[in-house]
C-alpha positions in Angstrom: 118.8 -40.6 -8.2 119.9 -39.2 -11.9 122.9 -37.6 -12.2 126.5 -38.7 -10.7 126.3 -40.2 -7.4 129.5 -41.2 -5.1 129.4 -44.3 -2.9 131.9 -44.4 0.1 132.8 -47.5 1.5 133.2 -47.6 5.2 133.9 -50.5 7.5 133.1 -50.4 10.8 135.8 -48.4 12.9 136.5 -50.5 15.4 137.6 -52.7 12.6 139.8 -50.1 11.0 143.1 -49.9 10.3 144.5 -52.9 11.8 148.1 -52.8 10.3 148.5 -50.0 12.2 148.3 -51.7 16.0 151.9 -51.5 16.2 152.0 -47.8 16.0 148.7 -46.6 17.4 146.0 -47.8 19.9 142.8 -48.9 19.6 141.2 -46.1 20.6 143.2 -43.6 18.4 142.4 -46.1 15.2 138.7 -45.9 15.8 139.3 -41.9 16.2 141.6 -41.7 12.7 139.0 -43.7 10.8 136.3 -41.2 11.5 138.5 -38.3 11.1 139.5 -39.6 7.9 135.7 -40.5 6.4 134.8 -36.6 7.7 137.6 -35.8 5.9 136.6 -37.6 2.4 132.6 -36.5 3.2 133.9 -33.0 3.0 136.0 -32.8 0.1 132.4 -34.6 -2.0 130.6 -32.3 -0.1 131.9 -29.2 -2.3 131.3 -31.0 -5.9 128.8 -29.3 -7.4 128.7 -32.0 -10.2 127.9 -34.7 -7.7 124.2 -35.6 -7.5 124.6 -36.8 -3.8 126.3 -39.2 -1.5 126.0 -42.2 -0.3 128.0 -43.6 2.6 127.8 -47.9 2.5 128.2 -49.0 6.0 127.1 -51.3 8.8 128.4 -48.5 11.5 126.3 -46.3 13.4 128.9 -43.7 14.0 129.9 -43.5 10.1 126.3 -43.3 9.6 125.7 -40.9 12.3 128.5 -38.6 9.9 127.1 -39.4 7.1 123.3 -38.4 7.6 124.2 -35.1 9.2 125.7 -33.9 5.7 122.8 -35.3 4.4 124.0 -38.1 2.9 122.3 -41.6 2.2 123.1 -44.2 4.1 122.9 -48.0 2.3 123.4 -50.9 4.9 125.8 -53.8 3.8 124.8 -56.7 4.1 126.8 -58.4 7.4 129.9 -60.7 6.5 129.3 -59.4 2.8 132.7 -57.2 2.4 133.3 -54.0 1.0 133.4 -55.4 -2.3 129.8 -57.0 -2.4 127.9 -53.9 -0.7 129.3 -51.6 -2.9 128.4 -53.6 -6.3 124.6 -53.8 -4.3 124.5 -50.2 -4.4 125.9 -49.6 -7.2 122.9 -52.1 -8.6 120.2 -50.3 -6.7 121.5 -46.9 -8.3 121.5 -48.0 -11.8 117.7 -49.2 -11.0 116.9 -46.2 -9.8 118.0 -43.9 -12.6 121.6 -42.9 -11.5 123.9 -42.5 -14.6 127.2 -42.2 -13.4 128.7 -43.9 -9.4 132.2 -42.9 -8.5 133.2 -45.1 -5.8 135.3 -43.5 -3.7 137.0 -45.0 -0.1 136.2 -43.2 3.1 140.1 -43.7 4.1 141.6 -41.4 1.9 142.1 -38.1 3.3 144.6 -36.8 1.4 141.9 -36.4 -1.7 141.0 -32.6 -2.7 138.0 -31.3 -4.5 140.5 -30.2 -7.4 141.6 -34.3 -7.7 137.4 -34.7 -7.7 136.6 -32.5 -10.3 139.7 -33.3 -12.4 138.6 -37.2 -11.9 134.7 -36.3 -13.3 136.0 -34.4 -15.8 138.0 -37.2 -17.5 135.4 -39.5 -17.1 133.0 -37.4 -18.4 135.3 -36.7 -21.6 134.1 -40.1 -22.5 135.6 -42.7 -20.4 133.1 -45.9 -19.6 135.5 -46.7 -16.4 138.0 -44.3 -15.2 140.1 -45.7 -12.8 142.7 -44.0 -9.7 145.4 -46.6 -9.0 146.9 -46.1 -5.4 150.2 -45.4 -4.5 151.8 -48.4 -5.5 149.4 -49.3 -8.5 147.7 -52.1 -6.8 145.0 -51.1 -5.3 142.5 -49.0 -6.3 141.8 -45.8 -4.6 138.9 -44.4 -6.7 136.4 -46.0 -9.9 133.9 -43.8 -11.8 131.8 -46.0 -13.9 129.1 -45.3 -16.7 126.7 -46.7 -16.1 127.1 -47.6 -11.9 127.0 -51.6 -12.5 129.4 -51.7 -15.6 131.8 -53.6 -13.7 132.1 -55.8 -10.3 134.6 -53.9 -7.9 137.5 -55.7 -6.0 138.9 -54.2 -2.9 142.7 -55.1 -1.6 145.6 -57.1 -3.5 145.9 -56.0 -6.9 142.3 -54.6 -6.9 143.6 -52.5 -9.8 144.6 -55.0 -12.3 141.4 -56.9 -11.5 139.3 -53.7 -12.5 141.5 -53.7 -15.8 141.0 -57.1 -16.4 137.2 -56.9 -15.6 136.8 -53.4 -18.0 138.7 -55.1 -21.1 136.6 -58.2 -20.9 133.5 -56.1 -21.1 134.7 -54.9 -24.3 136.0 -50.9 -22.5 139.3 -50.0 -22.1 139.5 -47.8 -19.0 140.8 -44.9 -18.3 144.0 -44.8 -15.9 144.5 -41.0 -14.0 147.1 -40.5 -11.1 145.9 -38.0 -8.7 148.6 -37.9 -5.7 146.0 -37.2 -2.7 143.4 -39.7 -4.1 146.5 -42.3 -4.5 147.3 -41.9 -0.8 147.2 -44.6 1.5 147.6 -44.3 5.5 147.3 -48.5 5.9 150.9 -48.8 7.4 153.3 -47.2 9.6 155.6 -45.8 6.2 151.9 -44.3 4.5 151.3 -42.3 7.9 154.9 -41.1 7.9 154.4 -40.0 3.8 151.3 -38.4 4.9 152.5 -36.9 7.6 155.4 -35.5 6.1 153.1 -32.6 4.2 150.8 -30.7 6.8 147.6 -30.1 5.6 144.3 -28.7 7.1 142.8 -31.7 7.1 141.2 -33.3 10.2 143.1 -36.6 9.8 146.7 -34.5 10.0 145.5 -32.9 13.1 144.4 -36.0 14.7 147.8 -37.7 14.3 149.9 -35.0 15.1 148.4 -34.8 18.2 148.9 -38.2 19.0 151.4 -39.0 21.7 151.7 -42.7 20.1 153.0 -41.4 16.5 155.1 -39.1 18.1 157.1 -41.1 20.2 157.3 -43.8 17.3 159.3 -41.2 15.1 161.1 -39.4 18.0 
């Protein structure tokens, strides 16, 4: 477990992406989240810094993903939240000998390798928390952390000025890097648009252009 490890959040997919029921179906929801975790497993999957990967989830589908790209798979605790099963394994890392845990969400499919290894390079220039606000700076899209536990994590609302908050009172003041694809969010109807509005090989793209519900809502 040495080395730099990433942790992916995933909630379950049937649970995924509610705020967009008004534009796509159930079905199609479930079917986006897994293309967009894929997605995220791939771009880790070509970071030769990483150590490995570990997907936290209660889903046997995302786990399904994640074990065959040979990823760990740490179960959350039911009725936890994100928030809570990814400070657990972030806690199990740092006791087993991981240095460095970027957590990373498994709905951002817009993120590249270059945005990983740009990200691990800043931290590693000597950054105790480097931080990746989203889009509109108030959530937080990605977190690298030396050692794993240095901080709690907050997910949702203002998640990023919380991780500020929590860094400065620890005595670190964090790093702050805007990388476009890793800022990304596809939580409402306007994100999908904004995503959808610059192609990209990326299994997520292809799922929605496909989909007869997103075309018809911008026909």
């Amino acid at each position: 477990m040495q080395g730099i490890w990433a942790v992916v959040p995933v909630k379950p997919f049937d649970q995924a992406k509610q705020r967009l029921s008004g534009l796509l179906p159930s079905v199609e929801r479930r079917e986006l989240a897994q293309a967009m975790l894929e997605d995220v497993l791939d771009s880790l999957a070509r970071i030769d810094r990483l150590s490995g990967t570990m997907v936290v989830t209660t889903d046997a589908a995302a786990a399904g993903l994640a074990c065959v790209r040979s990823c760990e798979v740490f179960d959350q605790e039911p009725g936890g939240g994100l928030a809570a099963a990814v400070t657990a394994a972030a806690r199990w890392l740092a006791r087993n000998g991981c240095r460095t845990m970027l957590a990373l969400p498994g709905d951002v499919p817009g993120v590249t390798p270059r945005e990983l290894d740009l990200l691990l390079a800043r931290h590693a220039a000597g950054a105790g928390i480097t931080l990746v606000p989203a889009h509109d700076r108030r959530g937080t899209n990605a977190v690298v952390m030396t050692p794993p536990d240095a901080v709690a994590l907050a997910y949702g609302e203002n998640s990023f000025e919380r991780h500020l908050w929590s860094a400065r009172c620890t005595g670190i003041e964090p790093a702050v890097l805007v990388l476009p694809g890793i800022a990304q969010d596809l939580d409402t109807p306007p994100d999908v648009a904004a995503f959808m509005r610059r192609p990209s090989p990326t299994r997520t793209w292809r799922r929605l252009a496909r989909s007869a519900a997103f075309s018809d809502s911008i026909a």
